[in-house]
Backbone as JSON, one array per atom type, in Angstrom:
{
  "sequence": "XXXXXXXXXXXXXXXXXXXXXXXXXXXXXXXXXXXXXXXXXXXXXXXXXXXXXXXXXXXXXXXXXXXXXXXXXXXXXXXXXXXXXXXXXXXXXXXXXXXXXXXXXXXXXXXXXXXXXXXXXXXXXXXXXXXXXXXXXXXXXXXXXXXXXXXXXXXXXXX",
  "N": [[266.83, 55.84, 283.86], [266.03, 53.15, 281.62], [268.34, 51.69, 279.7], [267.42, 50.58, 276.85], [265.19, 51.39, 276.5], [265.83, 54.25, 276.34], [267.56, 54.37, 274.1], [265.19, 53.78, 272.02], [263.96, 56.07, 272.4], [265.65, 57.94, 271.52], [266.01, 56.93, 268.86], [263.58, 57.29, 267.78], [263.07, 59.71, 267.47], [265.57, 60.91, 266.65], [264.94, 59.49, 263.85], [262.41, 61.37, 262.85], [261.08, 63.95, 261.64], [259.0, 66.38, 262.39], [256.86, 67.24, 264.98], [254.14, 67.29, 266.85], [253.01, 69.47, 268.92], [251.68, 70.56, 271.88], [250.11, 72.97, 273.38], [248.72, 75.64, 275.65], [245.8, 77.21, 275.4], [244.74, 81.13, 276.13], [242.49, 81.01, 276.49], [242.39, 78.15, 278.13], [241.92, 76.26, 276.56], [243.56, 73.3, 275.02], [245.9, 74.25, 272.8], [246.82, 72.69, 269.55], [249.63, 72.08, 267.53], [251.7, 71.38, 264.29], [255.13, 71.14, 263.92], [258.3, 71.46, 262.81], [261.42, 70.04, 263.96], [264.41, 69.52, 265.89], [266.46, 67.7, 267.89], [269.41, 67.21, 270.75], [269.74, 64.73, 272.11], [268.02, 64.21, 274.23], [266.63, 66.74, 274.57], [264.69, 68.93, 272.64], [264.55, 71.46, 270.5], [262.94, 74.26, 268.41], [261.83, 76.24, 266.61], [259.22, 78.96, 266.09], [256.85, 81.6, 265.03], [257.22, 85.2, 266.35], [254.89, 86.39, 265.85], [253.02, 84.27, 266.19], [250.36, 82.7, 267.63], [250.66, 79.8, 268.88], [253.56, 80.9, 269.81], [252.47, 82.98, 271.91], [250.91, 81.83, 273.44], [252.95, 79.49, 274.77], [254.44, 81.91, 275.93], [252.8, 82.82, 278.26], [252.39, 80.49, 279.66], [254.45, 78.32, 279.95], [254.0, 75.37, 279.92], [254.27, 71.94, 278.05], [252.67, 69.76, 275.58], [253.7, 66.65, 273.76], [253.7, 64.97, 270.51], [255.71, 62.4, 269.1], [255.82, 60.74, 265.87], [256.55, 57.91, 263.93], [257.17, 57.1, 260.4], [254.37, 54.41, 258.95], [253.21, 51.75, 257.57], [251.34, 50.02, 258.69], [249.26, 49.23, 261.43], [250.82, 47.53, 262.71], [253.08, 48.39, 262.82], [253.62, 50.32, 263.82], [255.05, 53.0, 265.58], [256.11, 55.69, 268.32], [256.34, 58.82, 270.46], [254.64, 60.29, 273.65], [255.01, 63.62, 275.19], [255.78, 65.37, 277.97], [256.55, 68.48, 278.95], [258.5, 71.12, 279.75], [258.6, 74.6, 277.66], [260.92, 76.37, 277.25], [262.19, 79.6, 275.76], [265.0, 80.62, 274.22], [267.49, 82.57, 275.1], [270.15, 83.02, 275.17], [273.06, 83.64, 272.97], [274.85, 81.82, 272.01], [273.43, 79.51, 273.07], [271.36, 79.85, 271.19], [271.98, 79.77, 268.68], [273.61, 76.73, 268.78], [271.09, 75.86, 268.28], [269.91, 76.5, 266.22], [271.74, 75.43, 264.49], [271.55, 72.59, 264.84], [269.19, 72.45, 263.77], [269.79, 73.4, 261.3], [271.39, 71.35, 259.66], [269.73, 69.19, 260.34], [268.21, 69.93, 258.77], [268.79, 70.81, 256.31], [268.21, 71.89, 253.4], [266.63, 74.47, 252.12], [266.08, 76.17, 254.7], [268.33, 77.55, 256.03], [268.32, 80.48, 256.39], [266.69, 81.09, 258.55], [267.16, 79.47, 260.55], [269.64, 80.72, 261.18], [269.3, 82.29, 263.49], [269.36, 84.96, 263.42], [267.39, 86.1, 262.24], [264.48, 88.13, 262.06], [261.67, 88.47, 264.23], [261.74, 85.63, 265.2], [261.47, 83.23, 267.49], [263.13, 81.07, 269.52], [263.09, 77.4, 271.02], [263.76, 75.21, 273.9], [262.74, 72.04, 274.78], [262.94, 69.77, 277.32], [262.01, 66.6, 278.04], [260.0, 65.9, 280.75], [258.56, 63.39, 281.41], [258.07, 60.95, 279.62], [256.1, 58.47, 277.13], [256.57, 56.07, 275.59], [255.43, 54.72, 272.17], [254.89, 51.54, 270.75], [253.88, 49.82, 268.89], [254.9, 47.01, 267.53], [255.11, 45.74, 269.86], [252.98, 44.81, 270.77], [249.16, 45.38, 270.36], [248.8, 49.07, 271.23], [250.68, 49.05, 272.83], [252.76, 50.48, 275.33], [255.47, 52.34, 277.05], [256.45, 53.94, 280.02], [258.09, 56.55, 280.85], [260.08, 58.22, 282.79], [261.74, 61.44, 283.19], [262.33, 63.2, 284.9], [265.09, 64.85, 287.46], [267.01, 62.5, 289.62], [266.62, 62.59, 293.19], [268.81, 64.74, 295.35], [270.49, 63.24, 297.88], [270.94, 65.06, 299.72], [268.29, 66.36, 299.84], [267.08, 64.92, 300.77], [266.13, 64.27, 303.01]],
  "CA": [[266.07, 55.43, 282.7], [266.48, 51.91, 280.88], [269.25, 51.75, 278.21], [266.88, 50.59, 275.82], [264.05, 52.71, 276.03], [266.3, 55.88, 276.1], [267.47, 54.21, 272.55], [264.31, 53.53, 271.61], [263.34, 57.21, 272.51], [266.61, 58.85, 270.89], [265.86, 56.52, 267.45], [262.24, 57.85, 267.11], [263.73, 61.35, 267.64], [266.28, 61.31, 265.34], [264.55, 59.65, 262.83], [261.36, 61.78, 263.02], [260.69, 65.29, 261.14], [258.02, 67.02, 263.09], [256.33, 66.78, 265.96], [253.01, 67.74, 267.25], [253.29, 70.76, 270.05], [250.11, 70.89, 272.03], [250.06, 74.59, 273.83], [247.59, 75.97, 276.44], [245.24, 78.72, 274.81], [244.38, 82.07, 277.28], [241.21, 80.26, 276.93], [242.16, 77.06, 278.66], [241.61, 75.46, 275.83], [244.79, 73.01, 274.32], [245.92, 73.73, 271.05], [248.04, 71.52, 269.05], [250.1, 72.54, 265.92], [252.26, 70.84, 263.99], [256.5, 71.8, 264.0], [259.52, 70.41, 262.85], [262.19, 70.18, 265.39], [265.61, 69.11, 266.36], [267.13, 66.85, 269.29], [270.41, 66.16, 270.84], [269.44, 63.8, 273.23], [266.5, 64.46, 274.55], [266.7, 68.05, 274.42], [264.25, 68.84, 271.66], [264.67, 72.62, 269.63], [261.86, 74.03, 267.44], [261.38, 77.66, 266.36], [258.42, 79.54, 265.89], [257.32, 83.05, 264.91], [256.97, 85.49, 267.54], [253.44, 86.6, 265.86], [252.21, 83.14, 266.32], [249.34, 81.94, 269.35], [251.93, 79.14, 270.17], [254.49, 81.89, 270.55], [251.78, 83.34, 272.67], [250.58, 80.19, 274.42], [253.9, 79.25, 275.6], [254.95, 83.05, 276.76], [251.93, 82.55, 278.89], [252.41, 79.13, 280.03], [255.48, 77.49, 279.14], [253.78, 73.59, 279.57], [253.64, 71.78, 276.82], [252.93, 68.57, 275.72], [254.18, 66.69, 272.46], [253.9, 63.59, 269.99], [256.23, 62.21, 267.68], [255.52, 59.62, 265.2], [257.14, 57.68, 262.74], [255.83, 56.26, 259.59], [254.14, 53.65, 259.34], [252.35, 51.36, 256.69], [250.39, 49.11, 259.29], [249.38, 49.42, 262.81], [251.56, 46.48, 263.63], [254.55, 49.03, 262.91], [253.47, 52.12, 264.97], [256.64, 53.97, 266.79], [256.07, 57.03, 268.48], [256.89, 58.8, 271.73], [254.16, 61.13, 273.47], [256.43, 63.56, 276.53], [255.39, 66.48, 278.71], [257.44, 69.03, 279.56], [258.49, 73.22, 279.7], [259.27, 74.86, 276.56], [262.12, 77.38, 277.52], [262.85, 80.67, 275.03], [266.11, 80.56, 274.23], [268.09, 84.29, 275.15], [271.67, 83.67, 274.84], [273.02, 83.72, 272.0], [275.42, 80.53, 272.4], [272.06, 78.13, 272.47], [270.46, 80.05, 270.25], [273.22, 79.55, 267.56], [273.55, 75.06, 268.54], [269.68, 75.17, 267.78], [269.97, 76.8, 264.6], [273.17, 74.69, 263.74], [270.71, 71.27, 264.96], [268.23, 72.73, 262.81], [270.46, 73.24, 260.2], [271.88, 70.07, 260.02], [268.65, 67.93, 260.19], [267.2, 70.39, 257.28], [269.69, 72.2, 254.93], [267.59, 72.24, 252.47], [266.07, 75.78, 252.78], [265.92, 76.3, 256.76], [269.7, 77.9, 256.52], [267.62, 81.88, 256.63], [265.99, 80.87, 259.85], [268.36, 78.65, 261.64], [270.6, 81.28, 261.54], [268.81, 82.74, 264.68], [269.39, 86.48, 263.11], [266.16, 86.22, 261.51], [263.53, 88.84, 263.06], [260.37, 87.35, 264.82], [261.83, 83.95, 265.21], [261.77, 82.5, 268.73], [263.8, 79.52, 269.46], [262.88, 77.09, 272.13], [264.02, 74.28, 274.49], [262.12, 72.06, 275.8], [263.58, 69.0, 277.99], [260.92, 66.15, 278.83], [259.95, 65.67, 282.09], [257.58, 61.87, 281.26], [257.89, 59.85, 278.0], [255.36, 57.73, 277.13], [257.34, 55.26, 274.7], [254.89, 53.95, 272.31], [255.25, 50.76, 270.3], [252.89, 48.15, 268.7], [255.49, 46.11, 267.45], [255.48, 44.82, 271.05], [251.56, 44.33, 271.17], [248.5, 47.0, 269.92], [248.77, 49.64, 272.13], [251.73, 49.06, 274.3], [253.45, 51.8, 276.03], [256.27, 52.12, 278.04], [256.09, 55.22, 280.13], [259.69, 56.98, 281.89], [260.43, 59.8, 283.95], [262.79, 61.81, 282.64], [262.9, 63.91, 286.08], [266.62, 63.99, 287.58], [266.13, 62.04, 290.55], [266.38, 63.88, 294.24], [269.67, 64.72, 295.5], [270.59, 62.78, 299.54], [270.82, 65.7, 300.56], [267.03, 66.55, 299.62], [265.54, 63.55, 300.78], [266.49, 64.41, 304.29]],
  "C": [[266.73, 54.18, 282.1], [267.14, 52.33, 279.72], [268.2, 51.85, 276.91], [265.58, 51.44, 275.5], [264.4, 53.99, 275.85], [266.78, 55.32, 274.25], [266.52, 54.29, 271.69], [263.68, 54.76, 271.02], [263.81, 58.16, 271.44], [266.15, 58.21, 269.12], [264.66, 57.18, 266.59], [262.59, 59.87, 267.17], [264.22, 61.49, 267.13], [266.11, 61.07, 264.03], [262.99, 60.57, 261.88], [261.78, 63.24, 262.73], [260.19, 66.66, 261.68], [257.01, 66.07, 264.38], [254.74, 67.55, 266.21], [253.16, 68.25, 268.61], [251.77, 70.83, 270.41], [250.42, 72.29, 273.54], [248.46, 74.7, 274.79], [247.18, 77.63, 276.35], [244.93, 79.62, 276.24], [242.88, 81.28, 277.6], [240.97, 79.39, 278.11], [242.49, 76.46, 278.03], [242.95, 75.04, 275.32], [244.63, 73.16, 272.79], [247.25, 73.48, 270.8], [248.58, 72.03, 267.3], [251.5, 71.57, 265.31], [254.18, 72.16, 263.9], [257.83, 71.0, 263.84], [260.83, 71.19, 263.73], [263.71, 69.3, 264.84], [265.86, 68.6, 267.22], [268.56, 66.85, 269.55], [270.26, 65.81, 272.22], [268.16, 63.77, 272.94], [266.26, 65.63, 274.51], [266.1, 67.91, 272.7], [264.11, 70.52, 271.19], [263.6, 72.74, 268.35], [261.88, 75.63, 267.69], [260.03, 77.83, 265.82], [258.43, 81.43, 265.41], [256.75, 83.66, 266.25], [255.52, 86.25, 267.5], [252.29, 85.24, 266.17], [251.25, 82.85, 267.58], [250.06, 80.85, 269.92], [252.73, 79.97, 270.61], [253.65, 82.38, 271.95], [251.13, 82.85, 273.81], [251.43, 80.1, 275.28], [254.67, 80.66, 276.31], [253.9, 83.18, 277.94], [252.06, 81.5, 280.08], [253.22, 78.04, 279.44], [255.65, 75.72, 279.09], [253.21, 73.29, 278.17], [253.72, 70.28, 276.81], [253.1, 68.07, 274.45], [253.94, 65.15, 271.86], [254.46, 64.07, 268.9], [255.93, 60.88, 267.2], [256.14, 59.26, 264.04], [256.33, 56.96, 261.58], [255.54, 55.47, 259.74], [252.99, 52.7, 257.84], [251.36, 50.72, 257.04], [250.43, 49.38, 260.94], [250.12, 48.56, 263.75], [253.07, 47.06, 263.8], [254.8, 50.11, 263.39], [254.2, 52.19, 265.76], [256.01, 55.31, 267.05], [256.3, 57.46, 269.71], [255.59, 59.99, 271.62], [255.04, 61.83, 274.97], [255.61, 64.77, 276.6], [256.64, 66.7, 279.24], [257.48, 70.57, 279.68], [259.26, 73.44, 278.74], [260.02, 76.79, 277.08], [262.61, 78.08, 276.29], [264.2, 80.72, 275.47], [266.35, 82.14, 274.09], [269.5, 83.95, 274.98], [272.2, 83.14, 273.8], [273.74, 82.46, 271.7], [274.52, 79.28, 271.69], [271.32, 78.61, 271.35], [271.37, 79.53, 269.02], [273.45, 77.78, 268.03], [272.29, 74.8, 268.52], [270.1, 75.58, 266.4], [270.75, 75.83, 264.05], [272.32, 73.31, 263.98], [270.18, 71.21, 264.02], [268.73, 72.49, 261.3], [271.16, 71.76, 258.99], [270.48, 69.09, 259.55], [267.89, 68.5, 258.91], [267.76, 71.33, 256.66], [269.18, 72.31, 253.97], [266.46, 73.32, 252.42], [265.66, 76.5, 254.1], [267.46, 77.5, 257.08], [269.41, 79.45, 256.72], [267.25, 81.89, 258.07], [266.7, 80.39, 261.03], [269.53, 79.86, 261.94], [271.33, 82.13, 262.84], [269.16, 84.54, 264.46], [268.05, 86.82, 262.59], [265.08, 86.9, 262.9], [262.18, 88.37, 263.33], [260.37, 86.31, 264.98], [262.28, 84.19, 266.59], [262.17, 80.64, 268.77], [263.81, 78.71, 270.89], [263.23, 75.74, 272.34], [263.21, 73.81, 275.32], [262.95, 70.17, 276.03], [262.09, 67.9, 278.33], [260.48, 65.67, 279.57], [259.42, 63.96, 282.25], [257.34, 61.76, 279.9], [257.27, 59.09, 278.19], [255.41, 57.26, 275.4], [256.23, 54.19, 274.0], [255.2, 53.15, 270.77], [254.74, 49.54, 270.27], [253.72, 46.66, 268.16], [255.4, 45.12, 268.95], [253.83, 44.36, 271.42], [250.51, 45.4, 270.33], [248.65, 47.18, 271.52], [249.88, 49.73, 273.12], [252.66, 50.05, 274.47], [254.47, 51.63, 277.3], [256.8, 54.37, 278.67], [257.7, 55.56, 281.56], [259.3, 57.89, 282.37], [261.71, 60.01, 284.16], [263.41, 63.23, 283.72], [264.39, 63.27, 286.73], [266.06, 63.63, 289.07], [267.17, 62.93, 292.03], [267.99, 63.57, 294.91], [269.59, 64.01, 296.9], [270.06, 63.34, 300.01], [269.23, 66.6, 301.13], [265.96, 66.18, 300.81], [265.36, 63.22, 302.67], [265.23, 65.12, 304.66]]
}
């Protein structure tokens, strides 16, 4: 991945709140909910409850796909990243406890009940993203710069 677009990626990530989680209903049908989250890196952390239809969505079908966006007063200043990837339930207790502490961290201001990962019906999930699609009008309307955040194939693979 290019230096600067992984900066680019990590800046709109760390300065960014919530994200938009789009989930695949039993239906078929995508649904999209809003969720504030955590990063370190690219590794992005976001709890839910475990009565929720995303909870339910992703125990189903753990693809998901996501936008983040930063503010913006004019369309000539639009940042945002949109990324596909698998949102992974966190079980050991380790990760579950450096999401909460991410969480914590990016939102101590009432989150410290939840983050704590003791809290009952809270699922805590990882998801890693497989294709970023880096976008950024400062550089034009519309322009996109699109990665692949797959690790690439070992020698011994490619044999």
């Amino acid at each position: 991945m290019d230096a600067r677009l992984r900066e680019e990626i990590l800046s709109i990530l760390d300065r960014a709140n919530d994200m938009t989680i789009a989930t695949i209903r039993q239906d078929g049908y995508p649904q999209a909910t809003t969720v504030s989250f955590a990063n370190d890196g690219l590794d992005i952390y976001f709890g839910c409850s475990e009565d929720s239809q995303k909870f339910r969505n992703i125990s189903r079908n753990g693809k998901v796909s996501l936008t983040v966006n930063l503010p913006y007063t004019n369309w000539g200043e639009i940042r945002g990243l949109s990324a596909g990837g698998h949102a992974n339930r966190l079980t050991d207790p380790r990760e579950i406890e450096r999401a909460g502490r991410l969480l914590l961290q990016k939102f101590p201001q009432g989150i410290a009940e939840y983050a704590s990962g003791a809290l009952v019906g809270v699922a805590f999930f990882k998801i890693v993203p497989k294709v970023i699609s880096v976008l950024d009008y400062r550089k034009g309307f519309g322009h996109t710069d699109l990665v692949n955040n797959e690790p690439a194939p070992s020698p011994a693979s490619r044999v």
